[in-house]
C-alpha positions in Angstrom: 8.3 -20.7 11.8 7.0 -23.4 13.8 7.7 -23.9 17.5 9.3 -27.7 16.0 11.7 -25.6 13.6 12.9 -23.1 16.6 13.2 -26.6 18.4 15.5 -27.7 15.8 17.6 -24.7 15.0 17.9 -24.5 19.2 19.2 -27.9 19.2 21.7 -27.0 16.2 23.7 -25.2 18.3 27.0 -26.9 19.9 26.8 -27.7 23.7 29.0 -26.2 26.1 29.0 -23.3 28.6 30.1 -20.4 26.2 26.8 -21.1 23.8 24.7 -21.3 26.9 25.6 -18.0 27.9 24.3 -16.3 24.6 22.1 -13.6 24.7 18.7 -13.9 22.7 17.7 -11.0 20.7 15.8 -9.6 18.1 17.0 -7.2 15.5 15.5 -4.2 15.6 16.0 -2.5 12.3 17.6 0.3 13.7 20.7 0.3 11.3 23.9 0.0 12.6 27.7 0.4 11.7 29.2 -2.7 13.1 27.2 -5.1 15.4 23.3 -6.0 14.4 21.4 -3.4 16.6 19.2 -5.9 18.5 16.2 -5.9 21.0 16.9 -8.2 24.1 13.8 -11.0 24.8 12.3 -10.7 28.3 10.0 -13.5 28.1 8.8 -16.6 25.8 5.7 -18.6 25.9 2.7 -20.2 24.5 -0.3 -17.8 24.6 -3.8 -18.6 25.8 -7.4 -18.3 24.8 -7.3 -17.4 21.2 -4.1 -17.3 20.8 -3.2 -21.0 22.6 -2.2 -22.0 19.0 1.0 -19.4 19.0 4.2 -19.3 20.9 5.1 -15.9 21.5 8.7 -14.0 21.7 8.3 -10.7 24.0 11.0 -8.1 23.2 12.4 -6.7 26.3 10.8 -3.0 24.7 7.6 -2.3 22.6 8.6 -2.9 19.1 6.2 -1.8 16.3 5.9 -2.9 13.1 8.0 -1.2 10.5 6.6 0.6 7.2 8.8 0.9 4.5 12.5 0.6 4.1 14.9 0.7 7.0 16.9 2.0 3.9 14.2 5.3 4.3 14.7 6.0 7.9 18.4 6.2 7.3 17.7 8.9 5.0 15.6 10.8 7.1 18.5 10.6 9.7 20.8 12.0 7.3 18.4 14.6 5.8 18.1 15.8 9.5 22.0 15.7 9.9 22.3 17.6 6.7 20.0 20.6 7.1 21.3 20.8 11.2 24.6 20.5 11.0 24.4 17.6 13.8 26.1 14.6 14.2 24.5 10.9 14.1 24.4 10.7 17.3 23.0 13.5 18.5 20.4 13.9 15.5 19.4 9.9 16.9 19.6 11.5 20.3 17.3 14.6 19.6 15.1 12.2 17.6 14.5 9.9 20.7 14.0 13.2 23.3 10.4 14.3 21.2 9.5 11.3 19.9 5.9 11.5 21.7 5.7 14.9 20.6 6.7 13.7 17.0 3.7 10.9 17.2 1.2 13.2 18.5 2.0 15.4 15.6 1.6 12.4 12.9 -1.8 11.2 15.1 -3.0 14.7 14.8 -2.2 15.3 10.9 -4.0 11.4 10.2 -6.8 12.3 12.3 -7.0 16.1 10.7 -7.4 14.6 7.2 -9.5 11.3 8.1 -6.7 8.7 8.3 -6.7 5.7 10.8 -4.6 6.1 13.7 -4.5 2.5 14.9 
């Protein structure tokens, strides 16, 4: 997308006080029963130096790249769920509490059998 096409589809939406009030977000890919599950942007610009040819949308949180199917990280969730006994939330809680301890893990195992880590 160009910054002339997110021009346009800006200017596509109606005036008036309740469409200035709307939030801008980026889905996240977290799957979600109701609502998208969205990041919230904290900042927009053009970028300098090398990148002074881009316009850039910050997320409000580091977002990474996804691998795969959303479709497969819902499994995983529900494999978890399965062989625990826990509900989603708490399996999506429990996930979040050791996730640093779940990427050192992964780092380590790449690193132990010669794969890049970045």
């Amino acid at each position: 997308m160009t910054l002339k096409e997110l021009k346009d589809r800006i200017a596509s939406v109606p005036e008036g006080e309740f469409y200035d009030e709307l939030n801008v977000c980026i889905p996240n890919n977290k799957g979600s029963i109701g609502p998208t599950s969205t990041t919230d942007v904290k900042h927009a610009g053009q970028g300098i130096d090398w990148d002074n040819k881009k316009f850039f949308i910050w997320p409000e949180i580091e977002m990474i790249e996804m691998v795969g199917n959303p479709n497969d990280y819902v499994g995983f969730v529900n494999y978890i769920r399965r062989e625990t006994g826990m509900g989603k939330n708490q399996t999506l809680a429990a996930l979040e509490d050791c996730k640093e301890e779940i990427g050192t893990i992964i780092s380590n195992w790449l690193r132990t059998h010669g794969k890049k880590t970045s």
